[in-house]
TORSE-169269 format. One record per residue (C-alpha): residue in one letter; z, y, x. Coordinates in steps of 0.05 Angstrom, whole numbers, padded with zeros to 5 digits, always signed. Last residue first. Layout:
TORSE-169269
AZYX/...
END
This chain:
TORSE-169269
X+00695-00090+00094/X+00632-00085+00076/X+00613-00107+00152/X+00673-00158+00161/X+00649-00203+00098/X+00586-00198+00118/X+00609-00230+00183/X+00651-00281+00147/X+00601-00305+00104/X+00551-00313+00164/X+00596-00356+00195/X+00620-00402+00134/X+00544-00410+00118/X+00544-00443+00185/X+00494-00402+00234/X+00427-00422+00237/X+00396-00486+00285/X+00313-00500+00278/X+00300-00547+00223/X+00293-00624+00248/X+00210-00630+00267/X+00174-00661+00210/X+00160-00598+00175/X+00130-00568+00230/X+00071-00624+00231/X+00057-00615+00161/X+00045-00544+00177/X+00003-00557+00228/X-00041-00605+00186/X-00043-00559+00137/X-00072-00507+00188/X-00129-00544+00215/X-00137-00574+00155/X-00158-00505+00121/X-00110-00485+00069/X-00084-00428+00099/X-00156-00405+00111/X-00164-00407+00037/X-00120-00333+00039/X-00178-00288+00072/X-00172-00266+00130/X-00162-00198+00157/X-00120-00175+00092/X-00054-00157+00134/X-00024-00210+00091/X-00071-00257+00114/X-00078-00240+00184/X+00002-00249+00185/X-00001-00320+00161/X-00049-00340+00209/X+00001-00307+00266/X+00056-00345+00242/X+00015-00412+00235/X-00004-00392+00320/X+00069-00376+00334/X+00093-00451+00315/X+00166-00452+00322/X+00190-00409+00257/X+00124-00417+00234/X+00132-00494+00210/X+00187-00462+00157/X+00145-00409+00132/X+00086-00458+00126/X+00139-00498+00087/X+00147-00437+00042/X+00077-00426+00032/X+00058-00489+00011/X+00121-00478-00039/X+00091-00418-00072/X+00016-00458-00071/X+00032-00506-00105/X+00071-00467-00158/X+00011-00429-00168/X-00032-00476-00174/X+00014-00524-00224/X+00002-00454-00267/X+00064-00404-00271/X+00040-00356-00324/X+00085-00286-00328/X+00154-00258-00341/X+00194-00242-00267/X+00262-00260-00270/X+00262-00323-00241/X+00233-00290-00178/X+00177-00336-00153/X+00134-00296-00198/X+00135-00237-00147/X+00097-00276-00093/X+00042-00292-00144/X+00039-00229-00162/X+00033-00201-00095/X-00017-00254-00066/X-00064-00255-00122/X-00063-00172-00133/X-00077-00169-00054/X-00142-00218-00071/X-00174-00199-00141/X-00166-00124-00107/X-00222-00128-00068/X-00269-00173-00118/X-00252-00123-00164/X-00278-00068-00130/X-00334-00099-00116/X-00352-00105-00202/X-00328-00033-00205/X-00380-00013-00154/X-00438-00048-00189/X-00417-00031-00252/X-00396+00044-00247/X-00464+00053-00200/X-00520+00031-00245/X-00562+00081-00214/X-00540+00119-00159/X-00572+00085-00092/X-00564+00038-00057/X-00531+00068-00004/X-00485+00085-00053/X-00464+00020-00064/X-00445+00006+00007/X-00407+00066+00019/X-00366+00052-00055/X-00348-00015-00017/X-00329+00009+00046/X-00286+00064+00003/X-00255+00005-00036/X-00230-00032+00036/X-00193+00040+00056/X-00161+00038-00012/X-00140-00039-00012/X-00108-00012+00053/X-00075+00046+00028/X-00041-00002-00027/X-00022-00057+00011/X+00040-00048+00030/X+00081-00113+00000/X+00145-00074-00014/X+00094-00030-00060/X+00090-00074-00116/X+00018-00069-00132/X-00024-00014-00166/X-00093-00029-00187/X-00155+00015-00223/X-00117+00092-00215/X-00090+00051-00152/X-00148+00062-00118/X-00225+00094-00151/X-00248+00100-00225/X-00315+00129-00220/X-00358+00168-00263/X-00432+00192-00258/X-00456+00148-00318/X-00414+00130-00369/X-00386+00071-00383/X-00400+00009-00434/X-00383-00064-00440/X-00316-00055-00398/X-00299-00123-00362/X-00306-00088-00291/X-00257-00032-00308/X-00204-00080-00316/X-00141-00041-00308/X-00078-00066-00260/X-00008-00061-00264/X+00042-00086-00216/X+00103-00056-00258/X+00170-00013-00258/X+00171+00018-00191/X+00230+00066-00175/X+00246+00107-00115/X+00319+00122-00084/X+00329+00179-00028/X+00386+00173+00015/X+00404+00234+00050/X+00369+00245+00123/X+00375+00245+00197/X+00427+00193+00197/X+00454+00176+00261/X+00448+00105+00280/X+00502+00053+00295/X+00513+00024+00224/X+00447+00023+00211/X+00424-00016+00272/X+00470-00070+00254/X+00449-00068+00176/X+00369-00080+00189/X+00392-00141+00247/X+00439-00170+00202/X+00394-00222+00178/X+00384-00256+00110/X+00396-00196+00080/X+00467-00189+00045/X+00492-00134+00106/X+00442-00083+00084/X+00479-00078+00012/X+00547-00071+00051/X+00507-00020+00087/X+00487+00013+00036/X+00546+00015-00006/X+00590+00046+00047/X+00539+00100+00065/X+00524+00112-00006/X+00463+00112-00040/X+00476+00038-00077/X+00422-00004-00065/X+00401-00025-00138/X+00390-00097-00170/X+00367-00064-00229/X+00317-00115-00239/X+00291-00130-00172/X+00319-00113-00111/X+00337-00056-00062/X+00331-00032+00010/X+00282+00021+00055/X+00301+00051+00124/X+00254+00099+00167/X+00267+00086+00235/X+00267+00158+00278/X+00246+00178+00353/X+00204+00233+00334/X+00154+00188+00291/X+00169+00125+00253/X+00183+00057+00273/X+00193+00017+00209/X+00261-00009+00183/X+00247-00057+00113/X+00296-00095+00072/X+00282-00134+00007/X+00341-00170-00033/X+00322-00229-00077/X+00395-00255-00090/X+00391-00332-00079/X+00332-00337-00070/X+00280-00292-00028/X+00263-00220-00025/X+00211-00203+00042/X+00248-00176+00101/X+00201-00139+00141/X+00227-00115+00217/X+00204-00057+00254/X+00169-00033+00328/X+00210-00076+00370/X+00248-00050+00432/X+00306-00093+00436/X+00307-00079+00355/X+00353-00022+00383/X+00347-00015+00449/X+00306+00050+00458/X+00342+00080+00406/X+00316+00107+00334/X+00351+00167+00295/X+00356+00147+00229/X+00321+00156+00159/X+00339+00136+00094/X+00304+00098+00032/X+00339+00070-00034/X+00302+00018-00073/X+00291-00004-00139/X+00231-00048-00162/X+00234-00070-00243/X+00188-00128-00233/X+00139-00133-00294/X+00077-00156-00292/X+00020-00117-00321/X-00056-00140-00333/X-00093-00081-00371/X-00159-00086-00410/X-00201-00036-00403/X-00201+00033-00461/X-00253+00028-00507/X-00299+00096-00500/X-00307+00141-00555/X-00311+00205-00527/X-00242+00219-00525/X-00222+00149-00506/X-00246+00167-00441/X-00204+00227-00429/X-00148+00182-00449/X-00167+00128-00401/X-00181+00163-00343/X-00115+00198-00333/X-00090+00166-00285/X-00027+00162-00265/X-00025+00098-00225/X-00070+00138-00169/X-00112+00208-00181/X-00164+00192-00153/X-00214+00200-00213/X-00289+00201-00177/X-00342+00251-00207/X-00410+00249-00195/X-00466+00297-00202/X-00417+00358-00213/X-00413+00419-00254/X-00334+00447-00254/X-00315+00479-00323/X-00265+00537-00331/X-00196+00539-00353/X-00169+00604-00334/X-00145+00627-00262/X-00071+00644-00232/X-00071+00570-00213/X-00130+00530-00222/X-00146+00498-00284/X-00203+00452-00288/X-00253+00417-00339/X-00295+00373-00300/X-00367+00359-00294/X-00428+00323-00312/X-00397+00266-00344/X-00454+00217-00375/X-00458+00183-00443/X-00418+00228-00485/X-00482+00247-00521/X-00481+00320-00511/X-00465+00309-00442/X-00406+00302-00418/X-00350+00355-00378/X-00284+00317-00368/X-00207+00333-00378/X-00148+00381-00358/X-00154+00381-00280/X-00096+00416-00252/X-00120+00456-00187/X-00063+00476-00145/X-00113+00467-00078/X-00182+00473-00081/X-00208+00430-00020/X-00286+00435+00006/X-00322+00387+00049/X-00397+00398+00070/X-00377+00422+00137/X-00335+00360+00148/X-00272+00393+00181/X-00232+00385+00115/X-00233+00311+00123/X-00195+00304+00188/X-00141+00350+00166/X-00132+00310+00109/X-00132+00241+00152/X-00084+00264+00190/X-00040+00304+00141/X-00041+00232+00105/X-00020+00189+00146/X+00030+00246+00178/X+00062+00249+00104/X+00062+00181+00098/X+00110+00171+00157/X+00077+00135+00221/X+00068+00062+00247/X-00005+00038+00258/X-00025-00035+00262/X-00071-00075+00312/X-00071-00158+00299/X-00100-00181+00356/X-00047-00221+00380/X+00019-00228+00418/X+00069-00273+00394/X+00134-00267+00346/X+00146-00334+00311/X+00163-00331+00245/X+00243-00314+00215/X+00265-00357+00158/X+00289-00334+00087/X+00235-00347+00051/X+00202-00287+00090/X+00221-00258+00157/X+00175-00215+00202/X+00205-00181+00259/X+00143-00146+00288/X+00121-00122+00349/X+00086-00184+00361/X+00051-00204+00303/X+00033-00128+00288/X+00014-00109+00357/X+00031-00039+00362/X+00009+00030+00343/X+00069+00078+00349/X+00055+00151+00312/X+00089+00213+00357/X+00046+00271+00321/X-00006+00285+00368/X-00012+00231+00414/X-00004+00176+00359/X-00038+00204+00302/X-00090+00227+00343/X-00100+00150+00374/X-00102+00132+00307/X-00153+00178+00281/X-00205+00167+00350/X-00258+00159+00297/X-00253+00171+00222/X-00292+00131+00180/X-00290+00065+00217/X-00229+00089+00249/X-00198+00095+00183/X-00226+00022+00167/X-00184-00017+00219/X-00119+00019+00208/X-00134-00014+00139/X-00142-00077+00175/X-00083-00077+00212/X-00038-00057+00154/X-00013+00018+00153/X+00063+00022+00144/X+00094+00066+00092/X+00174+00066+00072/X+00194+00122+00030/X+00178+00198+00031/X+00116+00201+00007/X+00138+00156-00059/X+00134+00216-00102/X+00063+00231-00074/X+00049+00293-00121/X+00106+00330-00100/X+00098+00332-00034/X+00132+00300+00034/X+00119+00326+00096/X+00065+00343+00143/X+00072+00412+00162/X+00032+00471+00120/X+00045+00427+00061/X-00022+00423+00011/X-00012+00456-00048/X-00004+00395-00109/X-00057+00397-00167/X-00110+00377-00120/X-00183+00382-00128/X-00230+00355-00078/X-00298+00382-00077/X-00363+00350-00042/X-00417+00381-00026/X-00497+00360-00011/X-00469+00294-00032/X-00487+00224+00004/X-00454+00225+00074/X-00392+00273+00035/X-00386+00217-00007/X-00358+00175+00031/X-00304+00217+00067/X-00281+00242+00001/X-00264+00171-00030/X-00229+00162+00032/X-00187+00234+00015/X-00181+00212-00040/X-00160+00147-00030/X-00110+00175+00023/X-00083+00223-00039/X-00117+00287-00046/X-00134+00278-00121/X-00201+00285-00166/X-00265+00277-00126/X-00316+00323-00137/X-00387+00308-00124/X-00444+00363-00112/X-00514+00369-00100/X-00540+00299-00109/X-00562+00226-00081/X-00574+00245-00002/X-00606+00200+00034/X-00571+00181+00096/
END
């Protein structure tokens, strides 16, 4: 490919850094990542990805795109650090609106592993590009412009046990996730800051890990329990390497798991299944409970901005974070860097707007379908328009039809592993399905007396 300059830097090792990275090192003589954080010499949890240690699961088509990029990564994931890939529609306990969908096999290929071995991976990967540098414990403190503020041509860096020095680059890309930074430095020079869309949803949840049997799940790679009425409670146990499930619980609104093993399981034990707290209450714990807090989706219009500078980029959750019980953010990431590859094979100029402009086509869709899931909480401030609300109950009675019809299950899971996009719920072929399902008498459950009792008898 044609290269566009000497040097880029890219600001954060995160996995849209290290994306970011990957691209630009097919465009960029060299390409620098600077990391406040030393990298672990295992993969484990660091202090720059505070939720590292919680709940991750790579969507199928974000497993999709690190192929792309990186070939043979999840099979190296898998053989060399104990990583499951499994069908996503199969392997899957999936329950949402309080009903369970249809398990069947499909062509929906995810990839179970900890953060910290994401990551590693794809870190490892990166750094054996010839053309790929990391500094490591490098804070970055602001950006180099031009006299006229209208293009960065560096940063200003401090690396440990080093003075503040300056950092020439053709093109600099700000990874550096919800954090950012961007907007102050930019404000500096006289930029107006973009607009910002924030919902509020005061996420708590407490995460453990256990040691994982054969049977448990009879041999299923996880189960999702998305928050529903009456009490909104979110539950998710993941496959995870070296034999373990990795455990994450809570609620909106200080709604809070409690980190104790009493508490949690009588917490566990409110789900909508017991399947999370029966494995739980069997397993032996291979960690303490760690709790992670997430006050706001919030998400900054870069696009709308009248003027930016030239050789900047904003890149992942430094332009949109979501609620992360929804796991999109590494995928929305992986579908970004496609996008950034595709501007910059056309070349430099112009590239904030044309790339901030795809960008938000990307994230237009996962921000739709988590807010818009999150507003059915009561709780949750924001617009409710009749489309909206239309399309929250659609979705419900496509939840109930799914409980029986494996093939609305499986449409529902290629849009929420951002394969398809939502409209093909809507197509007739499916409405007419779900219309179908809805007719049928709704499938047997245990007597609210029943499952009373039972929860009664586990927090007991």
């Amino acid at each position: 490919m044609k290269k566009l300059g000497e040097h880029a830097i890219v600001i954060g090792a995160s996995m849209s850094g290290l994306l970011a990275a990957r691209v630009l090192s097919d465009f960029y003589t060299i390409v620098t990542v600077l990391e406040r954080d030393a990298f672990p010499d295992a993969d484990a949890p660091r202090k720059g990805v505070p939720q590292g240690c919680h709940t991750h699961g790579l969507l199928a088509r974000g497993s999709a795109v690190l192929e792309k990029f990186f070939p043979g990564y999840n099979s190296e994931v898998v053989t060399q650090s104990g990583g499951l890939i499994g069908d996503v529609a199969n392997d899957v306990i999936w329950i949402g609106h309080n009903v369970r969908l249809a398990n069947s096999a499909s062509d929906l290929i995810g990839l179970l592993a900890s953060r910290p071995v994401l990551e590693g991976h794809l870190r490892r990967r990166l750094m054996r590009l010839p053309n790929v540098r990391a500094i490591e414990n490098c804070a970055v403190r602001g950006l180099a412009t031009d006299s006229a503020h209208r293009s960065v041509t560096g940063v200003r860096a401090f690396a440990e046990g080093k003075a503040e020095e300056t950092i020439n680059a053709d093109l600099v890309v700000d990874a550096t996730g919800r954090g950012s930074s961007s907007v102050a430095w930019l404000e500096e020079f006289g930029y107006q800051p973009p607009t910002r869309e924030k919902v509020e949803i005061g996420i708590s949840y407490v995460t453990r890990t256990y040691r994982r049997r054969p049977a448990d799940l009879d041999g299923k790679h996880g189960i999702v329990v998305a928050g529903s009425a009456p009490n909104w409670r979110n539950g998710v146990m993941l496959a995870q390497e070296s034999d373990s499930w990795i455990v994450s619980t809570g609620g909106y609104f200080g709604d809070d798991a409690p980190d104790n093993d009493g508490g949690f399981l009588a917490y566990l034990a409110t789900l909508p299944t017991m399947e999370i707290h029966d494995v739980v209450a069997r397993a032996e714990p291979l960690t303490g409970y760690r709790r992670y807090r997430y006050v706001c989706n919030l998400r900054r219009r870069y696009e709308k901005l009248a003027r930016f500078p030239d050789n900047y980029l904003v890149f992942g959750d430094a332009i949109c974070s979501f609620n992360p019980l929804y796991g999109q953010g590494m995928t929305v990431a992986a579908e970004e860097a496609l996008a950034l590859q595709r501007c910059l094979r056309a070349g430099s100029n112009d590239l904030a707007r044309r790339f901030f402009g795809a960008a938000a086509k990307i994230v237009d869709i996962p921000w739709d379908m988590a807010v818009g899931n999150d507003l059915r909480h009561p709780r949750v401030k924001g617009a409710r328009p009749l489309m909206l609300r239309f399309i929250n109950w659609y979705i419900g009675k496509l939840h109930l039809a799914a409980q029986r019809d494996s093939m609305l299950a499986t449409a529902f899971l290629k849009v929420v592993n951002l394969m398809m996009p939502p409209s093909l719920l809507l197509s007739p072929a499916i409405a007419r399905r779900v219309w179908q399902g809805n007719r049928r008498p709704v499938l047997s459950i245990p007597s609210p007396a029943t499952e009373a009792a039972r929860r009664n008898c586990a927090s007991s």
